[in-house]
DRENKOL-813125 format. One record per residue (C-alpha): x, y, z; residue in one letter. Coordinates in Angstrom, 1 decimal. Layout:
+--------+--------+--------+------+
:      x :      y :      z : type :
+--------+--------+--------+------+
:      X :      Y :      Z :    A :
...
+--------+--------+--------+------+
This chain:
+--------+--------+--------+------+
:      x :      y :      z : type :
+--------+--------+--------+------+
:    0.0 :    0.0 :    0.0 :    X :
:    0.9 :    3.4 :   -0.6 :    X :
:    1.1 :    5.5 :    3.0 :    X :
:    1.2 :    8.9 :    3.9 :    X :
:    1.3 :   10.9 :    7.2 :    X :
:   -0.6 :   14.3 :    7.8 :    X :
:    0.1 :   16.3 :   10.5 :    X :
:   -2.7 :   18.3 :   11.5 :    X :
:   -2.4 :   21.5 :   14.4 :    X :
:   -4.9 :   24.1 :   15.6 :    X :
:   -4.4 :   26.6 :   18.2 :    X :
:   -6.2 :   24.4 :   21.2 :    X :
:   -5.5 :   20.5 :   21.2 :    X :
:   -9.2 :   20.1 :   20.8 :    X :
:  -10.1 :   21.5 :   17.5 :    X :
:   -6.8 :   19.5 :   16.6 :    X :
:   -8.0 :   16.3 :   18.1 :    X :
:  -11.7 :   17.1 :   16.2 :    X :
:  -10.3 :   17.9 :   12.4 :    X :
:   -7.9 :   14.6 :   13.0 :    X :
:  -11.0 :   12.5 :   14.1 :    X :
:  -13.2 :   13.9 :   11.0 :    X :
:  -10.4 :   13.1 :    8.7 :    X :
:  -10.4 :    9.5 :    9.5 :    X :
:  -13.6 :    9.0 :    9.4 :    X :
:  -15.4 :    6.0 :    6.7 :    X :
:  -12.0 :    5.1 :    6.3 :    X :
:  -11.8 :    1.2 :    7.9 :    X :
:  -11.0 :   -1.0 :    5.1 :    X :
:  -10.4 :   -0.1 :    1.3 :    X :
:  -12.5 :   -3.0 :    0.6 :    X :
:  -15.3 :   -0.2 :    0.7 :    X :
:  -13.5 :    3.2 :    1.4 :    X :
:  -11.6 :    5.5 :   -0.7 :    X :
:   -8.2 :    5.1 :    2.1 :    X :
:   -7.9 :    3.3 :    5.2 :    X :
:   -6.8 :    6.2 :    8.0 :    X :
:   -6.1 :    6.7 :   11.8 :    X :
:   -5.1 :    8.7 :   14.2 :    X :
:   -1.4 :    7.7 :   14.8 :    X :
:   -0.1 :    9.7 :   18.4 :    X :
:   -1.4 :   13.1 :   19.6 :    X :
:    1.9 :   15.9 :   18.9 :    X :
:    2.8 :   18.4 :   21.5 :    X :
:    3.9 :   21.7 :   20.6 :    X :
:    7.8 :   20.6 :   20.2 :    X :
:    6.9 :   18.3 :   17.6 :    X :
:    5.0 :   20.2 :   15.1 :    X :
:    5.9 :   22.3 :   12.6 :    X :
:    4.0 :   26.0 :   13.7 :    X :
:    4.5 :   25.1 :   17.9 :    X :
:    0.9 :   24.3 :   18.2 :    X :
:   -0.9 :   21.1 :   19.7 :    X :
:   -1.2 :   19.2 :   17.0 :    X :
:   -2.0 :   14.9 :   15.8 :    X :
:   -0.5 :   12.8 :   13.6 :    X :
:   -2.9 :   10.9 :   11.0 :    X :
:   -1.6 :    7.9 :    9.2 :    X :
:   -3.3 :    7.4 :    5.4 :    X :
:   -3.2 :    4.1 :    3.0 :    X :
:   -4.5 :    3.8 :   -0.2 :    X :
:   -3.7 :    1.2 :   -3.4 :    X :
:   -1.9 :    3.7 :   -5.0 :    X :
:   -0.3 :    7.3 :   -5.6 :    X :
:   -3.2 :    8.6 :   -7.5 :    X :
:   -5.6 :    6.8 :   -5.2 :    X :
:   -3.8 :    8.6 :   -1.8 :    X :
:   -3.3 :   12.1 :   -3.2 :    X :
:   -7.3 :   11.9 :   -4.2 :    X :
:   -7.9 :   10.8 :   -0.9 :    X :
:   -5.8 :   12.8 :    1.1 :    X :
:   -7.1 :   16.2 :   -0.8 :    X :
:  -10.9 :   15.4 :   -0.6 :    X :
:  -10.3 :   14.4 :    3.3 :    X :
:   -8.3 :   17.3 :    4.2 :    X :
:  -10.2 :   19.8 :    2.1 :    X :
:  -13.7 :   19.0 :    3.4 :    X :
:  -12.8 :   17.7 :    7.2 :    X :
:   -9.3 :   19.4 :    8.1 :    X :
:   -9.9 :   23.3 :    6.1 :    X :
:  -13.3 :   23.5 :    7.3 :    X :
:  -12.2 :   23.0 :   10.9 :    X :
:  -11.5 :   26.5 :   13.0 :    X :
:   -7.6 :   27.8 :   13.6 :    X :
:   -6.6 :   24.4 :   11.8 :    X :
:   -3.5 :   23.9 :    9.5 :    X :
:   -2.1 :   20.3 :    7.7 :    X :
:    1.9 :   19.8 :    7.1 :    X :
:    2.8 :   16.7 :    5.9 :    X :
:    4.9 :   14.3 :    8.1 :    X :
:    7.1 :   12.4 :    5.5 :    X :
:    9.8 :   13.3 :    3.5 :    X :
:    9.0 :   15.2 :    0.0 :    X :
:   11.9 :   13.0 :   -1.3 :    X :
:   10.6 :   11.7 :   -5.4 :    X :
:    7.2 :   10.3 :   -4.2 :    X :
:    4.9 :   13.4 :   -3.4 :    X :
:    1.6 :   13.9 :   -4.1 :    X :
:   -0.6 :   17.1 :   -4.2 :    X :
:   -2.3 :   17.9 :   -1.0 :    X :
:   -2.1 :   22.1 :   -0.5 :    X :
:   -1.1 :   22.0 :   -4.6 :    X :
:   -5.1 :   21.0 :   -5.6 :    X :
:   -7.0 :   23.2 :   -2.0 :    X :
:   -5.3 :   25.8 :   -3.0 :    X :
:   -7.6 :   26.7 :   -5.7 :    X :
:  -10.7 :   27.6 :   -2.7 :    X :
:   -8.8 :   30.9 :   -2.5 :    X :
:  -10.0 :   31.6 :   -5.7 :    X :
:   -7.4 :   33.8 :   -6.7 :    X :
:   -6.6 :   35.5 :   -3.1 :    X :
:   -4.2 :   32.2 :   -2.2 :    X :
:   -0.6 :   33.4 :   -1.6 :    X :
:    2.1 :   30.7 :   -1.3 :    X :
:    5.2 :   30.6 :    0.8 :    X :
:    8.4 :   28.8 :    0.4 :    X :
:   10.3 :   28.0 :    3.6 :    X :
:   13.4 :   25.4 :    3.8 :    X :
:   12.9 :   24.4 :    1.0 :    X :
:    9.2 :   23.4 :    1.2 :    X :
:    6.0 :   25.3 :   -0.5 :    X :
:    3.3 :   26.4 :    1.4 :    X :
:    0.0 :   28.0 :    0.4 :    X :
:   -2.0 :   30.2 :    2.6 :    X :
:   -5.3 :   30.1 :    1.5 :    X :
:   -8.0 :   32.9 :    3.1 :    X :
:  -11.1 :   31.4 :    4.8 :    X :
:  -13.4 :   33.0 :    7.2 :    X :
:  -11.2 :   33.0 :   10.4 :    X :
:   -8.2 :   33.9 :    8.8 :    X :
:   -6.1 :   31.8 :    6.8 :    X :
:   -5.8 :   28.2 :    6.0 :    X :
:   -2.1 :   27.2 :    5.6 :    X :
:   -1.4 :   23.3 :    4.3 :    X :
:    1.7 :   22.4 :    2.8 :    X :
:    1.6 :   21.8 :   -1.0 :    X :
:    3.0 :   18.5 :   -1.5 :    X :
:    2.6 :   15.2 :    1.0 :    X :
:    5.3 :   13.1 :    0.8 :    X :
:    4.3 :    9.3 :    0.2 :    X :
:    6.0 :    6.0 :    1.2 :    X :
:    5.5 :    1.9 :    0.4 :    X :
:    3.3 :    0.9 :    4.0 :    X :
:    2.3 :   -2.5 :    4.7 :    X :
:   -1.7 :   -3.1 :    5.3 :    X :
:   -3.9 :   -5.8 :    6.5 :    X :
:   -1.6 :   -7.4 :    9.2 :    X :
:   -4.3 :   -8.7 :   11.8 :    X :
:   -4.7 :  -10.4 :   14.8 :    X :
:   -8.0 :  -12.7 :   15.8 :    X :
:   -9.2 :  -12.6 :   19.3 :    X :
:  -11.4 :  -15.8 :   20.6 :    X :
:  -12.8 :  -16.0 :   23.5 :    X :
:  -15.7 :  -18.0 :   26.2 :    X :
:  -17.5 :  -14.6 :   27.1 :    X :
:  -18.3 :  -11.6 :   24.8 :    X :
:  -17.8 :   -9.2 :   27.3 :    X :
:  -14.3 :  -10.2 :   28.9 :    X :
:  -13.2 :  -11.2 :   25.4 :    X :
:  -13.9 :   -7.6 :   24.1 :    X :
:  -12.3 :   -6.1 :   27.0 :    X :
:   -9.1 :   -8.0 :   26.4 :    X :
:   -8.9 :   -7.0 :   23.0 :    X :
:   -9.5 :   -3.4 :   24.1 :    X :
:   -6.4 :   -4.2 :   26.3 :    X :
:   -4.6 :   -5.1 :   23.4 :    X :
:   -5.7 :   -2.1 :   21.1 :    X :
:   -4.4 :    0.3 :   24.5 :    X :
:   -1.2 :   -1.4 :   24.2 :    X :
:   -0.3 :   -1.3 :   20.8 :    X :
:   -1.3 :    2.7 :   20.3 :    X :
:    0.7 :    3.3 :   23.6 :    X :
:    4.1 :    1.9 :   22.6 :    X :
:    4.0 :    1.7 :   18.4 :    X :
:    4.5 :    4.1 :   16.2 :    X :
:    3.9 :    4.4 :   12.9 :    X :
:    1.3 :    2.3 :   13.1 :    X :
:   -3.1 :    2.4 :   13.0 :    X :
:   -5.7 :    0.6 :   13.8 :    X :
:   -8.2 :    1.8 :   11.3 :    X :
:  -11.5 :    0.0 :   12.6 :    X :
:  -13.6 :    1.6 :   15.1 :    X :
:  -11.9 :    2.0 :   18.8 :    X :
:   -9.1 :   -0.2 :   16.6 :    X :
:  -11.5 :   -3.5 :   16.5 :    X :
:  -13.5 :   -4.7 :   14.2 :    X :
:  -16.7 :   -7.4 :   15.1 :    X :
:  -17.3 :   -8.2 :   10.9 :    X :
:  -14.0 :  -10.0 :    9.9 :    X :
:  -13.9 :  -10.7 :    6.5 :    X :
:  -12.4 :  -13.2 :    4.1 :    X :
:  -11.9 :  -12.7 :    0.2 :    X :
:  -14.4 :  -13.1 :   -2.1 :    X :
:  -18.3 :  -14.3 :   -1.7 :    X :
:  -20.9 :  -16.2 :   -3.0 :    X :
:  -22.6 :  -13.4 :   -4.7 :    X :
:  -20.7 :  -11.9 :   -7.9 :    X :
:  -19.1 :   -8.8 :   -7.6 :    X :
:  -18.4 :   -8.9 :   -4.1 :    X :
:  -14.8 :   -8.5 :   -2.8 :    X :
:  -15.7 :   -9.3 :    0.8 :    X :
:  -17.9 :  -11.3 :    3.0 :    X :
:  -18.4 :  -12.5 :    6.6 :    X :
:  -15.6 :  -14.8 :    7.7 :    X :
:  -17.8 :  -17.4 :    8.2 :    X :
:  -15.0 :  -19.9 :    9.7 :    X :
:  -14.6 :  -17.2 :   12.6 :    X :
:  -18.4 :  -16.8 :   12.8 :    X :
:  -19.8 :  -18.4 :   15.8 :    X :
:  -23.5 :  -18.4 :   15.3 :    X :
:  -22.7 :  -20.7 :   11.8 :    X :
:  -21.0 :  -23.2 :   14.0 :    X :
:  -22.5 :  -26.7 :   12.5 :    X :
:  -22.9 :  -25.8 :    9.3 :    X :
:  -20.1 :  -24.2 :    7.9 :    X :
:  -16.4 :  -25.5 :    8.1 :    X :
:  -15.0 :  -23.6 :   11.0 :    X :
:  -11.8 :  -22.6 :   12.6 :    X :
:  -13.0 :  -22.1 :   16.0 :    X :
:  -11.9 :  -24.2 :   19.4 :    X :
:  -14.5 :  -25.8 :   21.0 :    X :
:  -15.7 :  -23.1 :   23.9 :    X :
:  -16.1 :  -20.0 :   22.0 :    X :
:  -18.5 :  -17.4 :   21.8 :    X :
:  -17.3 :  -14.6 :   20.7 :    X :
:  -14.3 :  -13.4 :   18.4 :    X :
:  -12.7 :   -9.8 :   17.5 :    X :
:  -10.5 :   -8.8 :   15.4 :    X :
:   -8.1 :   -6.1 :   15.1 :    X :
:   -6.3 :   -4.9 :   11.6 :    X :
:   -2.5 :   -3.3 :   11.6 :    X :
:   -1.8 :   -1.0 :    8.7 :    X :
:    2.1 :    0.7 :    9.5 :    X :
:    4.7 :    2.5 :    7.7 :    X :
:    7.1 :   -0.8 :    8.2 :    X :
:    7.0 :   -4.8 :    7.8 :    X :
:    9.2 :   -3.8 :   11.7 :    X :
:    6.3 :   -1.9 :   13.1 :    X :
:    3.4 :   -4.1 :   11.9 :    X :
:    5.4 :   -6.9 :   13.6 :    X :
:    6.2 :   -5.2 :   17.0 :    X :
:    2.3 :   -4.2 :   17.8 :    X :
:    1.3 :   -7.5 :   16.1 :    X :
:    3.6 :   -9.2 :   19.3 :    X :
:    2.5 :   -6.1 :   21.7 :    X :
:   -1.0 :   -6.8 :   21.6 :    X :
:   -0.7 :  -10.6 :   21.7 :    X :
:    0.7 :  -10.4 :   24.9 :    X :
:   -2.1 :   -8.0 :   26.1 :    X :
:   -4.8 :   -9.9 :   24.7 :    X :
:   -3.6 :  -13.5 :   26.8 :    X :
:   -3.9 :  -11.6 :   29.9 :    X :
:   -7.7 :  -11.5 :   29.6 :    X :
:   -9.0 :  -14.9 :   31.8 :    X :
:  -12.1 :  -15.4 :   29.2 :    X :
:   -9.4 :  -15.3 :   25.9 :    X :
:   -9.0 :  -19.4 :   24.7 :    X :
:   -7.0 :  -18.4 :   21.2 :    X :
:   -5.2 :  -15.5 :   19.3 :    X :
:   -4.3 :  -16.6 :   15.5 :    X :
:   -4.9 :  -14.1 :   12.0 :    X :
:   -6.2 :  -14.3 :    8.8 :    X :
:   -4.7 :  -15.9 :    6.0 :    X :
:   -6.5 :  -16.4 :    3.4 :    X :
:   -4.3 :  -18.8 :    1.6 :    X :
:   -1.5 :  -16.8 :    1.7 :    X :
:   -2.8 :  -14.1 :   -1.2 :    X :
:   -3.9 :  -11.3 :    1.2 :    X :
:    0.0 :   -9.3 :    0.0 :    X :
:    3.3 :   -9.7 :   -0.1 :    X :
:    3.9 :   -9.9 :    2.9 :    X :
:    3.5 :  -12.7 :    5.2 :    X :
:    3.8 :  -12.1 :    9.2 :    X :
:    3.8 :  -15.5 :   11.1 :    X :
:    3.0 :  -15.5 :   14.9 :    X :
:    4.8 :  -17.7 :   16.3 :    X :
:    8.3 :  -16.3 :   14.6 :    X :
:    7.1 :  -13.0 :   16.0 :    X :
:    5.9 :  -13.6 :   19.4 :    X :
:    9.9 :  -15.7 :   19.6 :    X :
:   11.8 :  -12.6 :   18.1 :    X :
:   10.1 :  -10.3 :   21.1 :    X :
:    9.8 :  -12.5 :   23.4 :    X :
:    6.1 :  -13.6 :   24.0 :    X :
:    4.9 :  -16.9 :   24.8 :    X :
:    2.2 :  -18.6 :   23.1 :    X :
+--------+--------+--------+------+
């Protein structure tokens, strides 16, 4: 996948927190969404590049084209419209840039002035509060998508709140990394393909435990309940690492019988993450 990081700032943390959370929104799974986005780590004022309170938002798409689309509707209807906000982006312009400030720039409608600092264009674009400032281009990088971890357990509610464990964990000591389903979990699992042309997706059914007894299943005898949570990072290294993190958080919950992931026969990408070699390399026991 193609992966890009916008930082987004605003004079109070709040209206920074709100224009990151609009951005991300319909953004789970590019089965059905244009990008799949998430808040990566809140910013404090040292970190960003005007001294405001600011977040950092991770973006995947299939493509270039696909991101810089993405990343221009997102930011121009949910991060420009937002009071005191501004967008920077948060990777290197290096070759791979797409047009973020380069396309908005346009809503000045002839009153946009741009600025080149170190290097790097801006464009300040007037709106009803002041100005808008976003940086023209958004540097772009190869992330890896779709790594995911499967949570079964005896009880619904212990085995959500041990996956919530796990979700806490990984956002607390990864970077780099999202978890682009809501609160970082997702209850409809998928696997590729479906009975019904034309669809790219459907219900995992092996991992559905009201089709027990009449569909093949992958489930241990005992469980009622199963979540999942999907890892989309910047690195194969960071996928790995909250892949291991929120293992180990997820087997402290008492109702938790399993952790495995999808596999679907190996064709989900190139890239093929296997527990058991990552829970040895950082040291967490099965």
């Amino acid at each position: 996948m193609t992966a890009a990081r916008a930082i987004i700032t605003a004079d109070t943390t709040e209206w920074a927190r709100i224009a990151a959370q609009t951005m991300t929104g319909y953004a789970t799974s590019v089965i059905a969404c244009d990008a799949e986005a998430g808040i990566e780590r809140a910013l404090d004022e040292s970190e960003t590049p005007d001294g405001r309170p600011g977040f950092s938002v991770l973006v995947f798409a299939f493509s270039r084209d696909a991101i810089e689309k993405a990343l221009a509707n997102r930011v121009g209807q949910c991060v420009m419209t937002c009071p005191t906000t501004a967008c920077y982006s948060g990777l290197p312009a290096g070759e791979k840039t797409v047009s973020v400030g380069g396309r908005l720039r346009y809503f000045g409608d002839g009153w946009q002035v741009s600025k080149r600092i170190g290097g790097r264009r801006y464009w300040r674009i007037p709106v009803m509060d002041g100005e808008f400032l976003c940086e023209e281009s958004f540097g772009t990088t190869k992330g890896v998508a779709g790594g995911n971890l499967i949570v079964l357990g005896s009880e619904p509610g212990a085995t959500l709140r041990a996956t919530e464990s796990a979700v806490a964990a990984i956002r607390d000591q990864v970077r780099d990394v999202i978890l682009p389903f809501p609160g970082g979990i997702a209850r409809s699992g998928s696997k590729v393909g479906s009975k019904y042309k034309g669809l790219r997706a459907s219900t995992n059914t092996a991992f559905t435990p009201t089709l027990r007894g009449v569909v093949p299943t992958e489930m241990p005898p005992g469980v009622r309940c199963v979540y999942e949570i999907v890892i989309d990072g910047l690195t194969l290294e960071a996928v790995e690492k909250a892949t291991a993190i929120g293992v180990r958080a997820a087997l402290e919950g008492p109702t938790v019988i399993g952790i495995t992931a999808g596999n679907y026969g190996g064709n989900l990408g190139p890239f093929h993450i296997r527990l058991l070699d990552v829970l040895e390399r950082f040291g967490v026991r099965a």
